[in-house]
N, C-alpha and C positions, 0 to 999 in steps of 0.2 A: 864705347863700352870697355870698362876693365877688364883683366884678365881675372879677377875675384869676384867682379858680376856673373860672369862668363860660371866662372868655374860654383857661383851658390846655387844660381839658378840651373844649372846641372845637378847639384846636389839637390833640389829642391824636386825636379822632374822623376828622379834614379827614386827617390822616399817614395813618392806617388806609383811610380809605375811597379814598383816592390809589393807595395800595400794593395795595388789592385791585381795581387795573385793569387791571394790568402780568401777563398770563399770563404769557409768559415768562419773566419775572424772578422771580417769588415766586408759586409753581404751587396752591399750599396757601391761599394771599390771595384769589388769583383762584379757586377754586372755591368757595369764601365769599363771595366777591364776586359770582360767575355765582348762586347758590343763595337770595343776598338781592334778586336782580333787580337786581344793578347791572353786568350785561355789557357793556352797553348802551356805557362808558365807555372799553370795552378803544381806541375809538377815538380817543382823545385819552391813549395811553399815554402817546408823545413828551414833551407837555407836563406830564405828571402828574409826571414819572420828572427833566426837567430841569430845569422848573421849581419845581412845587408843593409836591413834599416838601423841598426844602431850604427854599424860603420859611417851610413850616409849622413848620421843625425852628427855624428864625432866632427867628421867633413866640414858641413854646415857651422857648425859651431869652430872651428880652426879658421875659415875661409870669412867670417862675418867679426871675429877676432883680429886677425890676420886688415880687412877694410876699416874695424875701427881704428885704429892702429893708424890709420893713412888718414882719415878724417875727421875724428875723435868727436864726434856725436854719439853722445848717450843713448839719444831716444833712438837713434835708429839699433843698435847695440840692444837695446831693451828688446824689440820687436822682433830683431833678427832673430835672436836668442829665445826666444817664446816658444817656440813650435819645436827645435829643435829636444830643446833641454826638458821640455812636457815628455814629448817622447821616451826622451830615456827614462824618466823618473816613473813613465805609465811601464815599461818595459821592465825595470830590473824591482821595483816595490808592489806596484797593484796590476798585473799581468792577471790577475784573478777578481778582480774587480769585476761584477757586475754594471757600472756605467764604465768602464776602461775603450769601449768605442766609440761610443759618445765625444769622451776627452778624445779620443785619439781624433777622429773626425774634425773637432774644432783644430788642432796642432796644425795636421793638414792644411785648412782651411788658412788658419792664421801665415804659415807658412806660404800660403799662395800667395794669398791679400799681399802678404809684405812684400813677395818676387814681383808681383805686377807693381805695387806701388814705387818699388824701387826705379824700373823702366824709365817712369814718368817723372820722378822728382827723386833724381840722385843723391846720396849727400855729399855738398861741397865741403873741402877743406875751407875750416877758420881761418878769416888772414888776420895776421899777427899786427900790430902797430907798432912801426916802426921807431928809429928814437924819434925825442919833439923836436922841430926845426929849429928851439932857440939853442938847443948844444950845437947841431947842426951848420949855422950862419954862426956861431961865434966867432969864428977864424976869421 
């Protein structure tokens, strides 16, 4: 495992366990949250909700950046980016939105699907073809 698997799917756990401090905001989070003994948190909602998910979502987005970069697969790039970049745009445009947990829920959700899918079927680097044999054997 990479040190950028390592380090999204950290970013990915840190977004979750932020989201499940916030009773009010995401009621279904927080009782997962209260159930795994992390109630405890609901008191640093404030900073979870202002601060730390957009940071983690910034993270996610540098670190799945940062992997395409190294294996340059689009579709994984697409998907990595999904939940992340939902995130922010549910965060700094429709934060007032009556469906805004609903989306935030699926973001979540897509962000998980992707981290587990990743586990199972990493993405390789493309190998490149080298020059053709007939340059090669001309000598």
């Amino acid at each position: 495992m990479k040190v950028t698997d390592i380090f999204e799917k950290t970013g990915v756990l840190s977004t979750m366990v932020a989201s499940m401090s916030c009773g009010f905001c995401f009621p279904f989070l927080a009782s997962l949250g209260a159930s795994l003994g992390i109630g405890f948190l609901s008191n640093f909602e404030a900073f979870f909700i202002v601060t730390l998910i957009p940071l983690m979502a910034w993270f996610i987005i540098a670190m799945q950046t940062y992997a395409w970069w190294n294996h340059r697969k689009y579709i994984y790039l697409f998907f990595g980016l999904l939940g992340p970049v939902t995130i922010l745009i549910l965060k700094q445009f429709f934060w007032m939105a009556p469906w805004r947990t609903e989306v935030y829920y699926m973001a979540l959700a897509s962000m998980l699907i992707y981290s587990v899918f990743t586990l199972f079927k990493p993405p390789m680097k493309t190998c490149c073809v080298a020059k053709s044999r007939s340059t090669s054997n001309a000598n």
